[in-house]
C-alpha positions in Angstrom: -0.1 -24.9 -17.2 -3.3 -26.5 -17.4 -6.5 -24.3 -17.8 -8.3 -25.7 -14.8 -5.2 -24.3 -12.8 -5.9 -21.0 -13.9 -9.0 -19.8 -12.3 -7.8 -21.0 -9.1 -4.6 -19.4 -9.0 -6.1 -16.4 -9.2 -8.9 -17.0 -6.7 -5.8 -17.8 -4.4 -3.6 -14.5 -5.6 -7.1 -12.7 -5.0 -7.8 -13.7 -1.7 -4.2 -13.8 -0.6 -4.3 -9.5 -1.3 -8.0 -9.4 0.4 -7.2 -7.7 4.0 -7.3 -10.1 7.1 -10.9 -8.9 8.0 -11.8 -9.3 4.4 -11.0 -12.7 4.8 -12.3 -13.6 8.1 -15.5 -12.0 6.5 -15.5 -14.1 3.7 -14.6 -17.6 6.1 -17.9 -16.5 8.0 -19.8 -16.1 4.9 -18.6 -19.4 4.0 -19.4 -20.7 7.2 -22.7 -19.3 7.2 -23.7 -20.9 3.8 -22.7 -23.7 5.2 -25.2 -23.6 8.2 -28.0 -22.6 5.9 -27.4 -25.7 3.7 -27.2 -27.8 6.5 -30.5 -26.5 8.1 -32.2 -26.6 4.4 -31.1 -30.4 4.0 -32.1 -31.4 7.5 -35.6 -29.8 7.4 -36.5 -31.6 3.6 -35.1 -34.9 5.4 -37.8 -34.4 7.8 -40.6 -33.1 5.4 -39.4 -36.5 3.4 -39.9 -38.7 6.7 -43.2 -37.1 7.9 -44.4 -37.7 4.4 -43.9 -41.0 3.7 -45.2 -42.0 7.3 -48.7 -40.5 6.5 -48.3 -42.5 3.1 -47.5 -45.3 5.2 -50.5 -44.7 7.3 -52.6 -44.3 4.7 -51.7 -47.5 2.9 -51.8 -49.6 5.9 -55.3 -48.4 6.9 -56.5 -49.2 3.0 -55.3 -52.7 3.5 -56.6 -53.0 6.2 -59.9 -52.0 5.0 -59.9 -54.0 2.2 -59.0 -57.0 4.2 -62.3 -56.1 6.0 -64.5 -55.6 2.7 -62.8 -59.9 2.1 -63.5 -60.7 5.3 -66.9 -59.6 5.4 -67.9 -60.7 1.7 -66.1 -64.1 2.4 -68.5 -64.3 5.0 -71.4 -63.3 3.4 -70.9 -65.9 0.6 -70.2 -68.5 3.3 -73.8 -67.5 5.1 -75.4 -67.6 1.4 -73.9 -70.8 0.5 -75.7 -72.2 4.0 -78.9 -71.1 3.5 -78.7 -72.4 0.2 -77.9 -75.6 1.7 -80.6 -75.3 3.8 -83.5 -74.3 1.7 -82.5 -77.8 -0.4 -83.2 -79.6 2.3 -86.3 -78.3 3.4 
């Protein structure tokens, strides 16, 4: 018989001698584990989500202000670049 077999023939012997309440105590332990798990996993999923939409946020609103800080020193250079121009002239 192979050892793996073992342990879970006796797990099965064991439970099959537990009492009927014993077992439907140990199904609704089970079950409860179960639930707890299930709530545990669903609550980090939305941790997760709500914490990579404020790192979303928070990256989108850097690019956007450095596409700002290019937009205003593009125009800067361009207004420097004209009164350059217009100082050679005069």
């Amino acid at each position: 018989m192979n050892k793996a077999l073992i342990p879970a023939l006796i797990a099965t012997l064991a439970l099959a001698a537990c009492s009927h309440k014993a077992q439907d105590e140990l199904g609704q332990a089970g079950n409860t584990m179960s639930a707890d798990a299930n709530a545990t996993m669903a609550k980090a999923s939305r941790d997760v989500d709500a914490a990579a939409d404020q790192a979303f946020g928070a990256a989108e609103n850097n690019m956007d202000k450095v596409g700002n800080v290019a937009a205003d020193a593009k125009d800067k250079a361009g207004q420097a670049l004209k009164d350059t121009g217009n100082e050679i002239q005069d």
